[in-house]
ROZA-802363 format. One record per residue: residue in one letter; x, y, z of N, C-alpha, C, O in turn. Coordinates in pm, whole numbers, plus 50000, padded with zeros to 5 digits. Example, Ala and Ser with C-alpha at 12.3 -4.5 7.8 and 13.67 -1.06 7.14 Angstrom:
% ROZA-802363
   residuo   n_east   n_north    n_up   ca_east   ca_north   ca_up   c_east   c_north    c_up   o_east   o_north    o_up
         a    51319     49431   50780     51230      49550   50780    51320     49670   50780    51424     49668   50846
         s    51285     49775   50708     51367      49894   50714    51290     50003   50787    51341     50114   50804
//
This chain:
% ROZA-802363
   residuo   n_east   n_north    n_up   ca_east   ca_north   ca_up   c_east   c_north    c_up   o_east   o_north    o_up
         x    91598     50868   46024     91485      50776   46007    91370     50850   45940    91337     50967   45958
         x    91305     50746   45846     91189      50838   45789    91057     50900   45871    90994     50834   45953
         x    91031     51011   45843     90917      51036   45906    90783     50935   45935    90731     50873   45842
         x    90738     50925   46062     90625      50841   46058    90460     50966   45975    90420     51081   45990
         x    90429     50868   45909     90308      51026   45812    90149     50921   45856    90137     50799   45861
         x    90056     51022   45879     89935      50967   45892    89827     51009   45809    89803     51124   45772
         x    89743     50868   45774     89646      50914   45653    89540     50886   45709    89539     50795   45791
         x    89411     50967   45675     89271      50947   45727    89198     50931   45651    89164     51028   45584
         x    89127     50773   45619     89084      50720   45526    88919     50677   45608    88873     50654   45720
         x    88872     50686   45455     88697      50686   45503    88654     50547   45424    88721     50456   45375
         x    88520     50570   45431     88453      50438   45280    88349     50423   45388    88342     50427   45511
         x    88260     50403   45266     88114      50343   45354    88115     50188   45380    88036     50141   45462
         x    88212     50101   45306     88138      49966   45359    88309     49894   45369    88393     49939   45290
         x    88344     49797   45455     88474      49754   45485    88431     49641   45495    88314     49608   45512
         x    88575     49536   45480     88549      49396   45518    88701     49356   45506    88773     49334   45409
         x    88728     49355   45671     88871      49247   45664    88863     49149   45714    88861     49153   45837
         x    88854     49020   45652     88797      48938   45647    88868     48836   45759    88986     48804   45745
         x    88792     48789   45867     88881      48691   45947    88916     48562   45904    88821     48487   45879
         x    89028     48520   45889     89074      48406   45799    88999     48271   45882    89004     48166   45819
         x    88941     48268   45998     88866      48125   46024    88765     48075   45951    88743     47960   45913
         x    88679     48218   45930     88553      48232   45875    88557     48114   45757    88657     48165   45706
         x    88538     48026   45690     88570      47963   45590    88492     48000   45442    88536     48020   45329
         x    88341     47997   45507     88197      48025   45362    88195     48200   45383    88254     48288   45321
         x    88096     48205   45500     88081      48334   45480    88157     48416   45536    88201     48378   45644
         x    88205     48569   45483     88307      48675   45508    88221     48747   45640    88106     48790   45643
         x    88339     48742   45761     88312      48785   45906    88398     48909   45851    88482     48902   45761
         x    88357     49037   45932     88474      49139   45927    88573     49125   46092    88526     49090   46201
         x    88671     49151   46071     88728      49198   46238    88632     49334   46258    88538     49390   46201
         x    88712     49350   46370     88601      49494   46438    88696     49605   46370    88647     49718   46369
         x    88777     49597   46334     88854      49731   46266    88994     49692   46178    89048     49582   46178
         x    89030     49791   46115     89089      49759   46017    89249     49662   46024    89341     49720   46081
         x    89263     49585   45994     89407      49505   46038    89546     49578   45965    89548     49667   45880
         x    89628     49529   46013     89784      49596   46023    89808     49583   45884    89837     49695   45843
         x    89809     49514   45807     89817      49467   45656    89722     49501   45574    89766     49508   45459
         x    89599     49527   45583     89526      49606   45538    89554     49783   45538    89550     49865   45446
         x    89575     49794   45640     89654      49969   45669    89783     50001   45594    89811     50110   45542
         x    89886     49849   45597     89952      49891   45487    89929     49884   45323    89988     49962   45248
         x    89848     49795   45282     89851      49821   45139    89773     49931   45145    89830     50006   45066
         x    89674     49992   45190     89664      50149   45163    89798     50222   45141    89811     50298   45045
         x    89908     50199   45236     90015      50278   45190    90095     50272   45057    90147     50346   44973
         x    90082     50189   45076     90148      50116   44934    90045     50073   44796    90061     49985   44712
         x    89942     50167   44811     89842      50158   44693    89892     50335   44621    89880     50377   44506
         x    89939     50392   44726     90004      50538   44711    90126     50545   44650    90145     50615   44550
         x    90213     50474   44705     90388      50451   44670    90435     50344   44706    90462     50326   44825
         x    90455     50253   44618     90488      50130   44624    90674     50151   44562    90691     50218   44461
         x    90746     50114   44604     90862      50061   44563    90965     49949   44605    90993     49944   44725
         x    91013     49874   44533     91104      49735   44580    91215     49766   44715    91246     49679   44795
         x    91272     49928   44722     91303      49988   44781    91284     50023   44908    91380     50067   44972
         x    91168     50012   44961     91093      50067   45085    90996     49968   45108    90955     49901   45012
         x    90942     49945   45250     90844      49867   45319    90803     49946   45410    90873     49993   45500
         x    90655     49971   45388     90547      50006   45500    90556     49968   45597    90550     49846   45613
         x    90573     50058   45709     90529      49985   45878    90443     50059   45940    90470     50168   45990
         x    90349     50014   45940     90200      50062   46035    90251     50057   46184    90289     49956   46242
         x    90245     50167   46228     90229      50149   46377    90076     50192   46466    90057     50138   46575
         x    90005     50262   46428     89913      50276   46498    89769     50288   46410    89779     50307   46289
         x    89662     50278   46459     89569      50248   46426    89439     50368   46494    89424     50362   46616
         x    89365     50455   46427     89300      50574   46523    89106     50551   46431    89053     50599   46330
         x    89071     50470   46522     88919      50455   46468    88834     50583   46541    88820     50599   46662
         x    88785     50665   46437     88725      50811   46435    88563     50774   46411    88502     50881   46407
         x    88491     50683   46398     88354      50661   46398    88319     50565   46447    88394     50467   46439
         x    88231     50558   46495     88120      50420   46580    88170     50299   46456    88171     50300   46333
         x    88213     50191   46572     88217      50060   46481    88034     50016   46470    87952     50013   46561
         x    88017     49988   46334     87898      49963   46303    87879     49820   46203    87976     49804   46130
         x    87783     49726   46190     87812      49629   46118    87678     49663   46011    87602     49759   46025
         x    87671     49565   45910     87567      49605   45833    87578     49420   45768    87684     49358   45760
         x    87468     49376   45737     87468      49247   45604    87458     49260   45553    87377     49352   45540
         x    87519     49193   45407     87509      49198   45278    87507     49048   45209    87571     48952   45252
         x    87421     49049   45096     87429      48900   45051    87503     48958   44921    87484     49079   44908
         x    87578     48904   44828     87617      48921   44722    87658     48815   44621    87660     48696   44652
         x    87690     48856   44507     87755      48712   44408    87887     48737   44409    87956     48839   44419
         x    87912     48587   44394     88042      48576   44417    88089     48438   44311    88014     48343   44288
         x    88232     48454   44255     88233      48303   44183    88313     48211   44300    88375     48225   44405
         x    88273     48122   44221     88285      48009   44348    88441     47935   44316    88464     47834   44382
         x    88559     47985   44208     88672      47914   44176    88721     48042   44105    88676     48149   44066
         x    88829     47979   44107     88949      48124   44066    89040     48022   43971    89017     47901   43979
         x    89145     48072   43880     89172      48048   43732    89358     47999   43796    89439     48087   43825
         x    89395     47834   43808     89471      47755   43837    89558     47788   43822    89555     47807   43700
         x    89675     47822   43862     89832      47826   43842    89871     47743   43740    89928     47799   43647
         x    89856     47618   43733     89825      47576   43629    89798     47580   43491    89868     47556   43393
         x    89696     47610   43503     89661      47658   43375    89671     47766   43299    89639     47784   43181
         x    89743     47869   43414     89822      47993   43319    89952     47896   43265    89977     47904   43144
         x    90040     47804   43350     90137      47803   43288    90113     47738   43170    90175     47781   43073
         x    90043     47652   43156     90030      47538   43069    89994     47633   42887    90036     47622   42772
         x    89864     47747   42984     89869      47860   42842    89996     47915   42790    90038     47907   42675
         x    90040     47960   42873     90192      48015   42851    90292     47952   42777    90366     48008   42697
         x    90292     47832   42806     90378      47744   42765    90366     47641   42622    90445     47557   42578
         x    90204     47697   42560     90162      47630   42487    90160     47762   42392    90179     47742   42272
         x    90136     47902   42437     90132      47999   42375    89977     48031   42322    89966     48109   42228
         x    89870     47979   42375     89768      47964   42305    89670     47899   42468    89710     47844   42570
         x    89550     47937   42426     89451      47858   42493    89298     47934   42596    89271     48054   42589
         x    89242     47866   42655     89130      47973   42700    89149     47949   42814    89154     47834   42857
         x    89168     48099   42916     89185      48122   43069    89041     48213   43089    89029     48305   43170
         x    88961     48175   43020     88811      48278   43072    88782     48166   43226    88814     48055   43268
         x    88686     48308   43270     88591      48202   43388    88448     48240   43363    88421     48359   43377
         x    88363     48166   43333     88244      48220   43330    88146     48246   43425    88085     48155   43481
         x    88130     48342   43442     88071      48373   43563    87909     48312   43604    87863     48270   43710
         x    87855     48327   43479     87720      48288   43498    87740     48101   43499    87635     48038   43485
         x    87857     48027   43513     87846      47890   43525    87901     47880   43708    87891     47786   43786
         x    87958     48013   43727     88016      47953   43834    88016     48060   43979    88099     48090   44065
         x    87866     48098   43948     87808      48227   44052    87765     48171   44163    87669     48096   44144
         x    87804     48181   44285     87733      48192   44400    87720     48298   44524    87800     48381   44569
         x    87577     48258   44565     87571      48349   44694    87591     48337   44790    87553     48239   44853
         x    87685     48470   44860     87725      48461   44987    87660     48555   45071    87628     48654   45005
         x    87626     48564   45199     87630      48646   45296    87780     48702   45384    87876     48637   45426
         x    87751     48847   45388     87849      48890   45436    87850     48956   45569    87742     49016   45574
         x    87922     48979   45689     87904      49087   45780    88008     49181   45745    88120     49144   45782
         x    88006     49281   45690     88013      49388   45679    88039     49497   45785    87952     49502   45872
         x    88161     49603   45798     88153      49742   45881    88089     49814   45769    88087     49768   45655
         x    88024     49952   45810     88014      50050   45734    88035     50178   45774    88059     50202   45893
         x    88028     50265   45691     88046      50434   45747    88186     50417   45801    88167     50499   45891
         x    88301     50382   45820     88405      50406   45868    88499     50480   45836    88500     50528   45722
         x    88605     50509   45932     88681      50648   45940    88817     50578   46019    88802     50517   46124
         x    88957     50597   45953     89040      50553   46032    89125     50674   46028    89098     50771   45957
         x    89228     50667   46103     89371      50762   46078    89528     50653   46122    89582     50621   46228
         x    89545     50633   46017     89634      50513   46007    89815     50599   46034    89853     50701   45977
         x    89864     50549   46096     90015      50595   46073    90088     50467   46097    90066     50360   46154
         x    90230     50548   45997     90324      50442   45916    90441     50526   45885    90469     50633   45830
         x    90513     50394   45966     90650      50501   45878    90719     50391   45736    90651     50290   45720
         x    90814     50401   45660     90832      50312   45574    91007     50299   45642    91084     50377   45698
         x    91011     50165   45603     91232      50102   45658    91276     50053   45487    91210     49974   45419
         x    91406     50123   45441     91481      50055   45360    91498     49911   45312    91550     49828   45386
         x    91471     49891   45238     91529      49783   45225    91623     49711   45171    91645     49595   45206
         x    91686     49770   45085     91801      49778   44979    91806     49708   44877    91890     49643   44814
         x    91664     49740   44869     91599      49662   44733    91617     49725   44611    91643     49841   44643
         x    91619     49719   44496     91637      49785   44360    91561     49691   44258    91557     49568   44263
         x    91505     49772   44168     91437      49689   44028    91290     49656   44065    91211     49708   44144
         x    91283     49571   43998     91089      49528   43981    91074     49390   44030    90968     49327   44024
         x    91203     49339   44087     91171      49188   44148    91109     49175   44275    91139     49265   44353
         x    91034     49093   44317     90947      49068   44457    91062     49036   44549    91128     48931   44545
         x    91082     49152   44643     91170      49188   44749    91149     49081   44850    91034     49039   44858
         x    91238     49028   44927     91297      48904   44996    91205     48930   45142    91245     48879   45247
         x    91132     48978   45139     91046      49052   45319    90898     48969   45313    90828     48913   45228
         x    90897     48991   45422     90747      48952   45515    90655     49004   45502    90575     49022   45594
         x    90641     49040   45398     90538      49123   45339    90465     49067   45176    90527     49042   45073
         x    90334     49060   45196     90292      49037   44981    90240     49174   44987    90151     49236   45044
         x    90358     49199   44883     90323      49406   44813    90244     49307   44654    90231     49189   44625
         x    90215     49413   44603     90191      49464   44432    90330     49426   44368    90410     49474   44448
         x    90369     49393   44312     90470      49446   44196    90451     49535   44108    90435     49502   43990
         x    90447     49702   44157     90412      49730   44025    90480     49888   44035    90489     49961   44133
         x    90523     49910   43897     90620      49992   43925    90545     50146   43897    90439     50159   43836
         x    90607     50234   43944     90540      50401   43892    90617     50468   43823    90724     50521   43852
         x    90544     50464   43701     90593      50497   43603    90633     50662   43597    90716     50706   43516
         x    90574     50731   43675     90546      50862   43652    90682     50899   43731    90728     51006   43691
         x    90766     50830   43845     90872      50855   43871    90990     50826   43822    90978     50714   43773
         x    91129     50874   43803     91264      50837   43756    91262     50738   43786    91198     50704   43885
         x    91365     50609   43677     91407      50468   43751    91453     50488   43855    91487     50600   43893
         x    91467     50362   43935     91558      50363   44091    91693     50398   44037    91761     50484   44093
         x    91730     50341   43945     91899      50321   43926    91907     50446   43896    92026     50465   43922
         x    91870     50539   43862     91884      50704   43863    91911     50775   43944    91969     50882   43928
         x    91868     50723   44063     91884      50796   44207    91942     50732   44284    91982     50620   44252
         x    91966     50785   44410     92025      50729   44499    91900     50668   44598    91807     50748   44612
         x    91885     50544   44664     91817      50480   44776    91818     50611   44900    91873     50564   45000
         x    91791     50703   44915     91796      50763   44996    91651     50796   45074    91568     50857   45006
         x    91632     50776   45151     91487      50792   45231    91398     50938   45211    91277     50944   45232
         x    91471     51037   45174     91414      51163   45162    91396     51129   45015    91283     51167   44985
         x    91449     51083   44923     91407      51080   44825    91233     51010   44784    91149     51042   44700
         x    91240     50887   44907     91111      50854   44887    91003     50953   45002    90884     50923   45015
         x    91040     51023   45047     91003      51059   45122    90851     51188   45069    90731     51212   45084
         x    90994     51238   44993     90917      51367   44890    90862     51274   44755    90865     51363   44671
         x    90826     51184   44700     90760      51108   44641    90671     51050   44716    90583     51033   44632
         x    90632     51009   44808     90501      50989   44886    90431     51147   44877    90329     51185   44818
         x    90520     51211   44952     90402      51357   45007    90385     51426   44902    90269     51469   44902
         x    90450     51462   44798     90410      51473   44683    90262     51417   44591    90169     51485   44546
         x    90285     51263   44585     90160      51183   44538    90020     51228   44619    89915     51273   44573
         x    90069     51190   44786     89945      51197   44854    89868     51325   44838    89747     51304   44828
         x    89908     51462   44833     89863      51582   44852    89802     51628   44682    89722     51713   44643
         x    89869     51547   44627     89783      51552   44445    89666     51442   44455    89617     51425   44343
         x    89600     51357   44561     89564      51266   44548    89598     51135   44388    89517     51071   44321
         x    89745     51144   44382     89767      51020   44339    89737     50889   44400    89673     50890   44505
         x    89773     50778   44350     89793      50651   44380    89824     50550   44236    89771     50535   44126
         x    89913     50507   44293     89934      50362   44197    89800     50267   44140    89770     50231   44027
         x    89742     50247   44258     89588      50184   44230    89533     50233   44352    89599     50271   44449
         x    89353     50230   44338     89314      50276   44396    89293     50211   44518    89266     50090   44520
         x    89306     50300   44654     89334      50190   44787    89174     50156   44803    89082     50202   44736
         x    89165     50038   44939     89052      50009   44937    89063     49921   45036    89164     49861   45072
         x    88922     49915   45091     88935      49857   45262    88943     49714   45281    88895     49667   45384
         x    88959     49692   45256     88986      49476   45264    88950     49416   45133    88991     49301   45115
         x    88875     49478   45029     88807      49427   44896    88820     49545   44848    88821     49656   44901
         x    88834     49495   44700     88889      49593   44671    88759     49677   44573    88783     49762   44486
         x    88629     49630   44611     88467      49673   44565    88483     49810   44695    88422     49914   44670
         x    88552     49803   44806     88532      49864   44874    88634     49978   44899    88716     49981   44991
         x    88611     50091   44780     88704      50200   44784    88741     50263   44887    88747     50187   44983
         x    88764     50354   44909     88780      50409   44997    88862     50559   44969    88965     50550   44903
         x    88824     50680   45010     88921      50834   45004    88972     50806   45105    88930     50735   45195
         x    89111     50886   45093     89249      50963   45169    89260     51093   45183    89197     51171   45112
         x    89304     51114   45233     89442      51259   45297    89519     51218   45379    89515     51125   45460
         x    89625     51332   45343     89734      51387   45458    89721     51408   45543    89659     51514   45535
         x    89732     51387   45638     89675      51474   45815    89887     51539   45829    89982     51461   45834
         x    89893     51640   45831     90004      51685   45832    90022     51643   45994    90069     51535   46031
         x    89988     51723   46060     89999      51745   46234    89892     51670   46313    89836     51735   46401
         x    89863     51569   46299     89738      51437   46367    89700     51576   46532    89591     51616   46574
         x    89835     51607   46579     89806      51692   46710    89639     51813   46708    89550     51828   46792
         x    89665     51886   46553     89588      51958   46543    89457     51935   46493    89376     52014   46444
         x    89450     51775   46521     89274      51732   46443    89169     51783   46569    89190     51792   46690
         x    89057     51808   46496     88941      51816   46579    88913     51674   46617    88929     51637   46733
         x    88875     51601   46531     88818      51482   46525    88874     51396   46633    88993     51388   46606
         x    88849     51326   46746     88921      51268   46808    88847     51074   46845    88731     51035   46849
         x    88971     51004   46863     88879      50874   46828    88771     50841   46905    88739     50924   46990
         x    88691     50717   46895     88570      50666   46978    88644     50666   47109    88763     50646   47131
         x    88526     50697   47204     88569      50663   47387    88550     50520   47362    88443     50500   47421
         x    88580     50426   47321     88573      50275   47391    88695     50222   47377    88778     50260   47294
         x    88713     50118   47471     88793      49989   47472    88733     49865   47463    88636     49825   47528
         x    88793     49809   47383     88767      49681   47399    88868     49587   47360    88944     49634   47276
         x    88901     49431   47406     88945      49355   47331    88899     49331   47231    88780     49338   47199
         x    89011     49292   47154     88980      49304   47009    89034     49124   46933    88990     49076   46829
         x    89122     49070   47011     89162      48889   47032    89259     48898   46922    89340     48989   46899
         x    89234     48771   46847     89407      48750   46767    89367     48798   46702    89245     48781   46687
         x    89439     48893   46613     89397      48952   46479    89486     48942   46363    89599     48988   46384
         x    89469     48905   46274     89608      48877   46164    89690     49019   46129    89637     49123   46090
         x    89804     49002   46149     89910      49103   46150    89946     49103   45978    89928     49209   45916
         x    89982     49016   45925     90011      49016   45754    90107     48845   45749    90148     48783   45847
         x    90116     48820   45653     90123      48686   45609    90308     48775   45597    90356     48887   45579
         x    90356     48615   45625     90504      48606   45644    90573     48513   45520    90575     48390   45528
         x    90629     48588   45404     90695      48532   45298    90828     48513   45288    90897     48505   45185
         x    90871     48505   45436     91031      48430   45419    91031     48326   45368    91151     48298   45367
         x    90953     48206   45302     91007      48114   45271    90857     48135   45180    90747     48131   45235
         x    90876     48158   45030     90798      48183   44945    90726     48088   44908    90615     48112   44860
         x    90775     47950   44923     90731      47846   44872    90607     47755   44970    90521     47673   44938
         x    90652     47823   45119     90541      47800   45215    90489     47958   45314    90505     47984   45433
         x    90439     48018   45228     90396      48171   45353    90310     48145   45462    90219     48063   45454
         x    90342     48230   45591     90208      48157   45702    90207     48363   45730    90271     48465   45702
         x    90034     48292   45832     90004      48422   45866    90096     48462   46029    90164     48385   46097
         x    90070     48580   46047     90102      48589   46166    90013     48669   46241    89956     48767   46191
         x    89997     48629   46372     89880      48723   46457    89971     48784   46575    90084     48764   46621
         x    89844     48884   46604     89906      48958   46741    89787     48962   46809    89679     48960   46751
         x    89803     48968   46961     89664      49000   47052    89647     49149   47039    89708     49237   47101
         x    89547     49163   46941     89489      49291   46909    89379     49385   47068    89282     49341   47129
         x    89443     49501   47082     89299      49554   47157    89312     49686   47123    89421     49722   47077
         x    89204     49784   47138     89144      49884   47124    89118     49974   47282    89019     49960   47355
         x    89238     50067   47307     89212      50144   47402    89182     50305   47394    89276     50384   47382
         x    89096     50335   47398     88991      50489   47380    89011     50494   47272    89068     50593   47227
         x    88959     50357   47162     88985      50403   46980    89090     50387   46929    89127     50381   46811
         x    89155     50378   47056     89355      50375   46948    89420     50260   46972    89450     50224   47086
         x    89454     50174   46836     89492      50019   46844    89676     50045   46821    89709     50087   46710
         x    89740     50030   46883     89903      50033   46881    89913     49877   46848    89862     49776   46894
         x    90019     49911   46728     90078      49821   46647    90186     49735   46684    90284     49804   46658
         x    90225     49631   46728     90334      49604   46781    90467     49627   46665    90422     49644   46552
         x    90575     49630   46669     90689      49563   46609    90662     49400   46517    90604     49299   46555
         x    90694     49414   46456     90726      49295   46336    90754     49145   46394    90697     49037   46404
         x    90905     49221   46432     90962      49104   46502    90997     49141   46651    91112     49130   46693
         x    90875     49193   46741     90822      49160   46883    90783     49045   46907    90756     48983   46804
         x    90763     48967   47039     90746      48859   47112    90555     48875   47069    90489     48774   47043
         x    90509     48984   47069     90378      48983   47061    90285     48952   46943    90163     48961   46930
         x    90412     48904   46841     90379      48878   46683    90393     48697   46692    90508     48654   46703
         x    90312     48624   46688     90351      48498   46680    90271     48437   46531    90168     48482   46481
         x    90350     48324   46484     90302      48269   46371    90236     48144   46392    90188     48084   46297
//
C-alpha cells in the first residue's frame, strides 16, 4: 500500500466556502476533506491514482477576518461554448465592468495545516475523466513519461510525487478554497519529529462537506460527514463509511 505522506501548508487568507451560504461566502472553521485533496493533486495529478485525505492537523489559532470584494455576478453557459464550437466562430467574453458585484466575505486568515493522504489505484490510464467520486483537473504532466510507458505501479507514482514535492513543483498552483488564495507547501518527512504541535482545542465542527460524488455524472451530489476537531486534529472518515452520508 502506498505510503500515507503529509504536507504543511500555510496562506494568509482561506475560504472553504459552506455550500448553504447562498450570497455571501461563510468559511467552515477549517479546511474540508476535498479541499486538502486538490492540494494533493495540484502536485500530482494522474487518471491513475486518487487522493485520500485522512487526517487533518490545524497548527494556528482559527482566526476570521472580513472582506468585501468584486465579484462577477454570471459565469459563461455551457451553452454557449457549445453553440461557439459548433458554429466555429463567435464571442464567449464576459465583461466584467457590465457584470461586477459586491460581496462580503468571512474569511480565515494566517493559517497553517498539516494535511495527510495516502493515494488508491485506480486502474485508470490516459487523459479521460476517471469513473470516481471525485472532480480532479484533467490535466496531464507533461514533464513525466506517458502512462502507457510504464507500468501502473504505486512506487512508480510514489517517487513522482516526492520527487515534485521536494523541488517545489506543482501542476498548478495549490490554493485554499479560491484559488486568489495561494498558499506554500512542504514535505514533513517524519510529522513524529515536528516541533510545531496542533491548537489545544476541541470543538464541534457539524456537517461539513466531504467532496461531491460523480458516480452518476449527469447528476453529482455532495456528501457530508459530522466533522469535529479534537486537540486540533480532525480524522477523516473512510469514503465509503456509514459516517459519509449524501
Amino acid at each position: 500500500m502506498p505510503r500515507t505522506y503529509c504536507l504543511e501548508v500555510s496562506g494568509e487568507y482561506a475560504c472553504f466556502t459552506r455550500p448553504e451560504m447562498k450570497v455571501e461566502r461563510v468559511s467552515y472553521d477549517v479546511i474540508t476533506p476535498s479541499a486538502a485533496r486538490s492540494v494533493f493533486e495540484a502536485i500530482l495529478w494522474k487518471p491513475a491514482i486518487r487522493w485520500m485525505p485522512t487526517k487533518i492537523e490545524v497548527l494556528d489559532p482559527i482566526r476570521w477576518t472580513s472582506v468585501r470584494r468584486n465579484e462577477v455576478g454570471s459565469k459563461i453557459s455551457a451553452r454557449n461554448v457549445k453553440t461557439v464550437m459548433k458554429k466555429g466562430g463567435g464571442n464567449l467574453a464576459l465583461y466584467v465592468e457590465d457584470d461586477r458585484q459586491q460581496r462580503a466575505g468571512l474569511f480565515l486568515r494566517d493559517v497553517k495545516y498539516r494535511l495527510h493522504a495516502h493515494f488508491e489505484m485506480t486502474g485508470k490510464e490516459g487523459a479521460h475523466r476517471p469513473n470516481y467520486p471525485y472532480l480532479v483537473n484533467i490535466i496531464q504532466d507533461t514533464e513525466e513519461k506517458p502512462l502507457h510507458s510504464q507500468p501502473n505501479a504505486p512506487a512508480k507514482f510514489m517517487n513522482m510525487f516526492e520527487r515534485r514535492v521536494k523541488k517545489g513543483q506543482c501542476v498548478n498552483q495549490p490554493y485554499l478554497g479560491c484559488r486568489e488564495f495561494a498558499c506554500d507547501f512542504k514535505l514533513i518527512e517524519d510529522p513524529a519529529k515536528e516541533t510545531a504541535t496542533p491548537i489545544a482545542e476541541t470543538r464541534q465542527l457539524g456537517w461539513m462537506l466531504y467532496d461531491m460524488d460523480f458516480t452518476n455524472l449527469a447528476d453529482p451530489t455532495p456528501r457530508f460527514f459530522n466533522a469535529r476537531m479534537e486537540n486540533g486534529v480532525v480524522t477523516i472518515p473512510d469514503w465509503n463509511s456509514e459516517e459519509v452520508r449524501g
